[in-house]
C-alpha positions in Angstrom: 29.5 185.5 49.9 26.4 187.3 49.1 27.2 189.8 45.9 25.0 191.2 43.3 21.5 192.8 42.9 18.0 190.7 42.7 14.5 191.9 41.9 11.8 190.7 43.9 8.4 190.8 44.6 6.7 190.3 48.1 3.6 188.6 48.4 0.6 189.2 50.2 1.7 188.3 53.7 5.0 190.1 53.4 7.3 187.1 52.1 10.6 187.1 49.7 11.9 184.3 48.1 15.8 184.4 48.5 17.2 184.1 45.0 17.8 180.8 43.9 21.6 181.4 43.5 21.8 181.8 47.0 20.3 179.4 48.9 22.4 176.3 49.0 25.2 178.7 50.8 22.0 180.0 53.1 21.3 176.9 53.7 25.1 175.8 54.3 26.2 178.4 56.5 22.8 179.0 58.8 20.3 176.7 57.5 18.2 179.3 55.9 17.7 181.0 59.4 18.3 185.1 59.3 18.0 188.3 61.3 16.9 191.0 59.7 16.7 194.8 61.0 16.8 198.2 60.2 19.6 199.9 58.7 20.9 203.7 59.0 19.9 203.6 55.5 16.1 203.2 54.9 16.5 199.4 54.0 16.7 196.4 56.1 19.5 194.3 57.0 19.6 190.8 56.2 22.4 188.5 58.0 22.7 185.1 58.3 21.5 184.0 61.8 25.9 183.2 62.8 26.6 186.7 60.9 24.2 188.4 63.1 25.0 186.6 66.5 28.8 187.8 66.1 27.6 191.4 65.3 25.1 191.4 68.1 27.6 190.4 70.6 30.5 192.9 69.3 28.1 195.6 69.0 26.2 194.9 72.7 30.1 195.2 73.8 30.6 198.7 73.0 30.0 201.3 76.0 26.1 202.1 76.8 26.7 205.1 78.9 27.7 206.8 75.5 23.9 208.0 73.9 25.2 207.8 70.5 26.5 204.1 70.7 23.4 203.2 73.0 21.1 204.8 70.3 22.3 203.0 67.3 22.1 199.8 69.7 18.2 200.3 70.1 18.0 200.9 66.2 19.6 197.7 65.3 19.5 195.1 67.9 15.6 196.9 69.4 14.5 196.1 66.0 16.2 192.8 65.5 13.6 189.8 64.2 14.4 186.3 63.2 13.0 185.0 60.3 13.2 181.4 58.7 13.3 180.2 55.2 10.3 178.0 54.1 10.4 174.6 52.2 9.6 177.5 48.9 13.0 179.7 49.8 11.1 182.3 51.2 11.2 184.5 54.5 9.1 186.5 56.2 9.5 190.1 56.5 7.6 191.8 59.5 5.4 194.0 59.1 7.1 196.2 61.2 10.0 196.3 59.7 8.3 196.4 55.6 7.1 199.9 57.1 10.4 201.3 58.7 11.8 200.6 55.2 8.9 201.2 53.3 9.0 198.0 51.6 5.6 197.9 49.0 5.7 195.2 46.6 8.7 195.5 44.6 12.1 195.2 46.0 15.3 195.0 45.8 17.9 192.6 47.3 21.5 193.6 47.1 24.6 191.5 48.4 26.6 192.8 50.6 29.4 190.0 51.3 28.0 188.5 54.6 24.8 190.3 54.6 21.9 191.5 52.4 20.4 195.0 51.9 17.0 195.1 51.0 15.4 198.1 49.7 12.0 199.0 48.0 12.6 199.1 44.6 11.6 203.1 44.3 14.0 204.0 47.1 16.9 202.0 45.7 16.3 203.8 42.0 16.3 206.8 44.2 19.3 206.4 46.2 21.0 205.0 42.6 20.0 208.2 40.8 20.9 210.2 44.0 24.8 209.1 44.1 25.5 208.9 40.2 27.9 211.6 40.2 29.8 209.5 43.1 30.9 210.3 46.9 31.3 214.0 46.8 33.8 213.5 50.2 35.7 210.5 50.5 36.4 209.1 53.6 40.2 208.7 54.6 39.5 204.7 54.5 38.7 204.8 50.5 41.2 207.1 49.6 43.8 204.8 49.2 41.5 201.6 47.9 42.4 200.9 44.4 40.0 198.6 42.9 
């Protein structure tokens, strides 16, 4: 389980280094190899390579004919890219994708249980200072959740 917030820097060619807290599960449960893609957020997606097979396969399962479930389909499986972690920990991020999310130099990598969201740093102080005051409409599903 992926949990918590890391700061990052990306290198010249675009590359990451996982935190090293994480990668002897990485390496455990998909021997460092990942998908990443584009989120409905403006971050990428991070899953390990399993994660994302089983999510692929449930989402490419859902009915095409409907535009709305065939549009979100495009976004995430159209802009789907493996990536593999070096001998150093690191991974490659696209350059694609590092301009879909607007990824400069700093960035932030937050767990998300099986999965990481990774944001440039300016957009995630953004979207921090943005919900502060909380979820002005909670869905049904939370309304209940007691932490």
């Amino acid at each position: 389980m992926f949990r918590g917030p890391a700061k990052l820097a990306l290198d010249d060619k675009g590359r990451l280094a996982i935190p090293t807290r994480y990668r002897e599960a990485v390496m455990a449960r998909c021997e460092g190899r990942f998908v990443a893609t584009i989120d409905r957020d403006p971050c990428l997606l991070l899953y390990p390579l399993p994660d994302w097979e089983d999510v692929e396969r449930r989402l490419m399962r859902l009915p095409a004919n409907k535009p709305a479930v065939r549009a979100f389909q495009r976004r995430l499986v159209g802009h789907a890219v493996e990536a593999e972690m070096d001998s150093h920990g690191r991974i490659l991020i696209s350059k694609e994708l590092r301009e879909v999310a607007g990824l400069e130099r700093q960035a932030m990598l937050i767990g998300q249980g099986n999965k990481f969201e990774l944001w440039d740093e300016g957009r995630w102080n953004d979207w921090m200072d943005a919900s502060a005051g909380g979820i002005a409409e909670m869905p049904e599903e939370l309304e209940s959740f007691r932490m």
